[in-house]
ZAMAR-216488 format. One record per atom (N, C-alpha, C): atom name; x negated, y, z; residue number from 1. Coordinates in Angstrom, 2 decimals. Layout:
N
  atome        X        Y        Z  num
     CA        X        Y        Z  NUM
...
END
This chain:
116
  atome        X        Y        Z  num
      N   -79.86    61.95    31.67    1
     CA   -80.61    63.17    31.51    1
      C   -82.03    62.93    32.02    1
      N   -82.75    63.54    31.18    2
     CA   -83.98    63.03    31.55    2
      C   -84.64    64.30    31.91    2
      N   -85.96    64.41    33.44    3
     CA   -86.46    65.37    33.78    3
      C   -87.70    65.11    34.14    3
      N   -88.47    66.42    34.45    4
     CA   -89.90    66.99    34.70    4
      C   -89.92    67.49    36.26    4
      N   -90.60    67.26    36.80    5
     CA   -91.43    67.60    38.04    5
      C   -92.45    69.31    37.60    5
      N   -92.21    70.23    37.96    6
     CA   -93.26    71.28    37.48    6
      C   -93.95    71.57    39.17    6
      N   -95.29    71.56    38.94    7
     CA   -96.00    71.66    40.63    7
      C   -96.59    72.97    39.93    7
      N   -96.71    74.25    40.76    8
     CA   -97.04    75.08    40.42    8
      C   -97.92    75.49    41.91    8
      N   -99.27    76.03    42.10    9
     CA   -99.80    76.13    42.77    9
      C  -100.35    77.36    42.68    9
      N   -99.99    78.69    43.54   10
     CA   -99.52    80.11    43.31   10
      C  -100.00    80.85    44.75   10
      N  -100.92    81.96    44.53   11
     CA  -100.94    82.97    45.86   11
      C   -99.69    83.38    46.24   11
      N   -99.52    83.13    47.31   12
     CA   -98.66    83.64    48.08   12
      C   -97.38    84.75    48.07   12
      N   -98.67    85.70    47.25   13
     CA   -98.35    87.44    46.95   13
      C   -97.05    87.31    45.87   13
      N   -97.35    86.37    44.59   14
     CA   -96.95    86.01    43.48   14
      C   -95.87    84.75    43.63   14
      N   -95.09    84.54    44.81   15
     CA   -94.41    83.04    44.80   15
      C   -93.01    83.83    44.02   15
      N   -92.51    85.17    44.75   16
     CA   -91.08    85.43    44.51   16
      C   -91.15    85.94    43.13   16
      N   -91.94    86.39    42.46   17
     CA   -91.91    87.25    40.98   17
      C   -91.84    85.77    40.06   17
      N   -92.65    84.05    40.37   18
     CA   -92.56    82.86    40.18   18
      C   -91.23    82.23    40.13   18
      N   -90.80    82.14    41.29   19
     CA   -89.06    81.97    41.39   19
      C   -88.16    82.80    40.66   19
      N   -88.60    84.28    40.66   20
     CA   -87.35    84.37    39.69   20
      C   -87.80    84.63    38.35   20
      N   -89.40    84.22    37.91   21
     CA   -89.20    83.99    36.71   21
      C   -88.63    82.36    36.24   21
      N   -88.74    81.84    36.64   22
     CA   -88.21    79.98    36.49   22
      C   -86.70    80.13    36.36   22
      N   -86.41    80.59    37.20   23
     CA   -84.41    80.81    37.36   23
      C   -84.62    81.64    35.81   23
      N   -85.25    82.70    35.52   24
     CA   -84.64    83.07    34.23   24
      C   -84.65    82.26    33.38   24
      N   -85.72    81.28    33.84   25
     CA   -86.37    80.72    32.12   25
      C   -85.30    79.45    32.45   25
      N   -84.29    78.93    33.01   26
     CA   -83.38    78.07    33.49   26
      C   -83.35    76.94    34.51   26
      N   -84.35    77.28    36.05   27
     CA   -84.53    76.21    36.47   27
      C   -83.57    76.49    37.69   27
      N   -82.99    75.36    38.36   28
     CA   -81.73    75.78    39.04   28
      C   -82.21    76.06    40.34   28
      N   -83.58    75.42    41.16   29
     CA   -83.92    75.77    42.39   29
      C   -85.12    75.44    42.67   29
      N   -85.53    75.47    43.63   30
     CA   -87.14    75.08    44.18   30
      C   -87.73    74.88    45.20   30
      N   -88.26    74.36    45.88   31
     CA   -88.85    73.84    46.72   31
      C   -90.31    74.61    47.26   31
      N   -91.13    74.56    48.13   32
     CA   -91.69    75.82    48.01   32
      C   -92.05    75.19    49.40   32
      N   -93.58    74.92    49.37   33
     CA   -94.09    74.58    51.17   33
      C   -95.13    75.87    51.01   33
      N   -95.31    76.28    51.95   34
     CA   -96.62    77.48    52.38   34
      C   -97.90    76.95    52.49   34
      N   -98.59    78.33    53.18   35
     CA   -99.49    77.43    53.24   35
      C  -100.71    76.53    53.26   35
      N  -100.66    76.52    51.77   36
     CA  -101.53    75.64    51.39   36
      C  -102.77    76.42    51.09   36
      N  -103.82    75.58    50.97   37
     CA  -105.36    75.83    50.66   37
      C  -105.79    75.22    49.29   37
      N  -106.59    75.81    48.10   38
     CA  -106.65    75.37    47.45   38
      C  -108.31    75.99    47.31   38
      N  -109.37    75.35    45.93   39
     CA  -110.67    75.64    45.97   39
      C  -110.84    75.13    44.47   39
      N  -111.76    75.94    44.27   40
     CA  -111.82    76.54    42.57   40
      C  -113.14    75.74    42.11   40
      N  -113.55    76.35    41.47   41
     CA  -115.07    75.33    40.70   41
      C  -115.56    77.04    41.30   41
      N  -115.58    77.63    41.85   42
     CA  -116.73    78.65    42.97   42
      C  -116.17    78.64    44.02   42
      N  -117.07    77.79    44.99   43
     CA  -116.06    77.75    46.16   43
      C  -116.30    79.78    47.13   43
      N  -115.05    80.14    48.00   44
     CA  -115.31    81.13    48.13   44
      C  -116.28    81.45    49.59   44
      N  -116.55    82.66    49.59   45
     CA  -117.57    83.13    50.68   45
      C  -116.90    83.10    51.78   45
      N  -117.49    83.02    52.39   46
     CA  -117.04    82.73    54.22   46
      C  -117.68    83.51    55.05   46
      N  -117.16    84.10    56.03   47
     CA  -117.61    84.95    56.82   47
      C  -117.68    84.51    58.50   47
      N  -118.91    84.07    58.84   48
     CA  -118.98    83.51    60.32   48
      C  -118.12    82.24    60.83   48
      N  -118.10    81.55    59.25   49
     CA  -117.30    80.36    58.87   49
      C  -115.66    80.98    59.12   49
      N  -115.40    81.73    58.64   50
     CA  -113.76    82.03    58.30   50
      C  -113.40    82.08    57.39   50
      N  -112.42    81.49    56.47   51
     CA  -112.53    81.33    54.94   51
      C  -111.89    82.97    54.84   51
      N  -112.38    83.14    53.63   52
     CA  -111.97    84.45    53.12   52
      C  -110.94    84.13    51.86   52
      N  -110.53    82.93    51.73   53
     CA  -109.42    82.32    50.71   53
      C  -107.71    83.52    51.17   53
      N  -107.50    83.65    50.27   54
     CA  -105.76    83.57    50.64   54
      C  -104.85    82.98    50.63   54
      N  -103.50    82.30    51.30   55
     CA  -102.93    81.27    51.33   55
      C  -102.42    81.72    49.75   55
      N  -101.85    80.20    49.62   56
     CA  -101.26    79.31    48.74   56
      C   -99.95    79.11    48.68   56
      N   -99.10    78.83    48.01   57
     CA   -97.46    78.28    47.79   57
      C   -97.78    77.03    46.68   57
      N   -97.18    76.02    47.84   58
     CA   -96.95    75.10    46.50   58
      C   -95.34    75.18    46.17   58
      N   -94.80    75.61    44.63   59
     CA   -93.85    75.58    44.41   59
      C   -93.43    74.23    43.25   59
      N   -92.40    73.70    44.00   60
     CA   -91.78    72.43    43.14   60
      C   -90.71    72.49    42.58   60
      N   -90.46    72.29    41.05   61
     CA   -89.71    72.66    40.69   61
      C   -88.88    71.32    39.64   61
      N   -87.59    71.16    40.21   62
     CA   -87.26    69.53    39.10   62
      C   -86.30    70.37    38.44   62
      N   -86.47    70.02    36.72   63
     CA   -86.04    70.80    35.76   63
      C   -85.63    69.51    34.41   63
      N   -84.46    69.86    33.95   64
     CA   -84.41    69.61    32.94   64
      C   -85.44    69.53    31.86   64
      N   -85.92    68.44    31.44   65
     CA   -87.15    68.32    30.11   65
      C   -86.89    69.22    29.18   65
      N   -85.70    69.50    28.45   66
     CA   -85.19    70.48    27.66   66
      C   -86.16    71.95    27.91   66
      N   -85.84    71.75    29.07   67
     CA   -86.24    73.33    29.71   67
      C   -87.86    73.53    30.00   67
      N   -88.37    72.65    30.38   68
     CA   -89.67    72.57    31.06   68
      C   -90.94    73.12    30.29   68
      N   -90.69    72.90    29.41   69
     CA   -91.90    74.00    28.71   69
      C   -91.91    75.54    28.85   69
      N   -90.12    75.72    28.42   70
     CA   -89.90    77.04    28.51   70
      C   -90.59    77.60    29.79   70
      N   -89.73    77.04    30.91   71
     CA   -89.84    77.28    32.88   71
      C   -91.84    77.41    32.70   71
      N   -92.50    76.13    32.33   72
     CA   -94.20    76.49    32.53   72
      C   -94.36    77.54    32.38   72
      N   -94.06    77.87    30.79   73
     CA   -95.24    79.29    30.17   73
      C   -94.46    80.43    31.18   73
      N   -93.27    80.62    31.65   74
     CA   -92.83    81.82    32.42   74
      C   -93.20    81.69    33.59   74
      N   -93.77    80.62    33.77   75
     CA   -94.44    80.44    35.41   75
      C   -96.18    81.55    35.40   75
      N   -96.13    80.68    34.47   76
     CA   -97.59    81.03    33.85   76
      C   -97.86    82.18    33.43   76
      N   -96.76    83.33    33.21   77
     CA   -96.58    84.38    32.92   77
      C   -96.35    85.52    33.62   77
      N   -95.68    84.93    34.92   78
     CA   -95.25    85.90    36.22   78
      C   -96.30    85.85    36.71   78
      N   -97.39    84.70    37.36   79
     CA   -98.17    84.47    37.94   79
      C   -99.84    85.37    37.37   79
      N   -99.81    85.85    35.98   80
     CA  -101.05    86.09    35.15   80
      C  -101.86    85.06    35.50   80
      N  -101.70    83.73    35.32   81
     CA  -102.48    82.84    35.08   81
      C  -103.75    82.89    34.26   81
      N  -103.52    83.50    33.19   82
     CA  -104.43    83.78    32.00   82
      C  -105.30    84.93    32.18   82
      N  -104.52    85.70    32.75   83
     CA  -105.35    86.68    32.87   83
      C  -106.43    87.13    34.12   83
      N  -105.70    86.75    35.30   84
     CA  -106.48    86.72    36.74   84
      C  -107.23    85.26    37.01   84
      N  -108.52    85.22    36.95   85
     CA  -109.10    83.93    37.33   85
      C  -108.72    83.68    38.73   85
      N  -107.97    82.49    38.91   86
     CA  -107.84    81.99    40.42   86
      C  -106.75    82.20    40.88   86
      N  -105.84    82.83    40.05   87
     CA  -104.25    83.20    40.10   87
      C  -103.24    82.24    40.64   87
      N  -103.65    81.03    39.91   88
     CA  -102.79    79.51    40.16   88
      C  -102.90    78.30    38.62   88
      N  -102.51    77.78    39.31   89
     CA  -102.34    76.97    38.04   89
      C  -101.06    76.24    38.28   89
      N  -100.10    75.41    37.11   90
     CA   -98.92    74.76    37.12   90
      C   -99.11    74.03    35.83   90
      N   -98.33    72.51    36.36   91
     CA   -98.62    71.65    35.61   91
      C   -97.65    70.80    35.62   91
      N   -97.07    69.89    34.71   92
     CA   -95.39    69.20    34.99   92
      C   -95.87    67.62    34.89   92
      N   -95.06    66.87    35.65   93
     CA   -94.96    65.52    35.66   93
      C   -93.66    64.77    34.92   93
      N   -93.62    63.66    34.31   94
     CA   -92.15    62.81    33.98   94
      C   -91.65    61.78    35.18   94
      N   -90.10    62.74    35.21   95
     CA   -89.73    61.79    36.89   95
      C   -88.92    60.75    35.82   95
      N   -89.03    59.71    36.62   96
     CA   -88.74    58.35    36.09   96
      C   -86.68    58.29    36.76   96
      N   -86.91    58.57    38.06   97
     CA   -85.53    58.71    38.53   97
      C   -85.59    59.57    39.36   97
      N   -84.02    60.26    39.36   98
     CA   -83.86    61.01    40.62   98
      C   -82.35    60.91    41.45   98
      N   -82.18    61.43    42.31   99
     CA   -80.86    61.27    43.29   99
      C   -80.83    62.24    43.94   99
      N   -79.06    63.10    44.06  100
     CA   -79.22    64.37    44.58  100
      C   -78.61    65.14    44.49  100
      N   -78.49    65.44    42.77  101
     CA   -79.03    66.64    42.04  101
      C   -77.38    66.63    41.30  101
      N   -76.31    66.36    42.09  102
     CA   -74.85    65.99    41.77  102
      C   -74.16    67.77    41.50  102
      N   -74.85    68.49    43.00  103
     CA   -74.13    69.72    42.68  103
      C   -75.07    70.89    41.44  103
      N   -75.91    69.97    40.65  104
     CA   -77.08    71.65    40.11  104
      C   -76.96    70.78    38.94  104
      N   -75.73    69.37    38.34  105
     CA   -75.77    68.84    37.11  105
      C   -74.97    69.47    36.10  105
      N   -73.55    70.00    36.52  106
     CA   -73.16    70.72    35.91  106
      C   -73.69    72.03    35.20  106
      N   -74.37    72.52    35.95  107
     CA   -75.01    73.63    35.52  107
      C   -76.07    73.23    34.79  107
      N   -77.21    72.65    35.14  108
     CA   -78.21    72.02    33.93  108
      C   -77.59    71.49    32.29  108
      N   -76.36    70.61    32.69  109
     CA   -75.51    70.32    31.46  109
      C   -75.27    71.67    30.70  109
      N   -74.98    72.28    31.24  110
     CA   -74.14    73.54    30.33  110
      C   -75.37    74.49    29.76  110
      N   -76.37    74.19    30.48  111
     CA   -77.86    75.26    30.10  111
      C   -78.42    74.71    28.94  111
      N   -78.05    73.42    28.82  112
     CA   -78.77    72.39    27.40  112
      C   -77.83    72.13    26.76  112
      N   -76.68    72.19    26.88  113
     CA   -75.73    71.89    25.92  113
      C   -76.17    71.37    24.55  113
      N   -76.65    72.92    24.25  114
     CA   -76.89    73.08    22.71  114
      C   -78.06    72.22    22.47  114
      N   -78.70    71.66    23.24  115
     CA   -80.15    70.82    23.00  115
      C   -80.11    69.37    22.81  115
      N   -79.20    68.77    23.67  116
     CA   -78.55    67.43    23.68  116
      C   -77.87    66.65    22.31  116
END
């Protein structure tokens, strides 16, 4: 079975409406550090040098290839990516191998069945 890495990089506000749009769109779990700082092509205003940014979620998500387009655009969809400038962005990688993922195979199997 072959899979995708999806890094999705998301305000904070927007991580849980993210997660359970992915679980709908079929991804079995996620990974999720806080957090983080991210900076745009305008960097933002600062006040007496205090960033006025809001934290970040990086959410990681290893998904069936089958699935991974679907899981983006609903990432991309919970989040209003398109519509809010600075919302987040998410973007998928090809994992070459993985190890692990023994108890969430059954269930990935049965979600692609029909795709395989």
């Amino acid at each position: 079975m072959r899979f995708k890495l999806i890094i999705a990089l998301v305000d904070c506000d927007d991580t849980d409406a993210i997660l359970d749009a992915a679980r709908e769109a079929g991804s079995t779990g996620a990974t999720v550090v806080t957090s983080a700082r991210g900076e745009g092509v305008k960097r933002e205003t600062t006040f007496l040098g205090l960033s006025l940014t809001g934290q970040r979620d990086l959410c990681l998500f290893l998904v069936a290839e089958q699935l991974s387009r679907d899981i983006l655009e609903e990432i991309a969809r919970a989040g209003q990516f398109d519509e809010k400038p600075g919302a987040g962005i998410a973007f998928q990688l090809n994992i070459e191998d993985a190890v692990g993922l023994e108890s969430q195979l059954e269930t990935i199997s049965h979600e692609i069945e029909d795709q395989i």
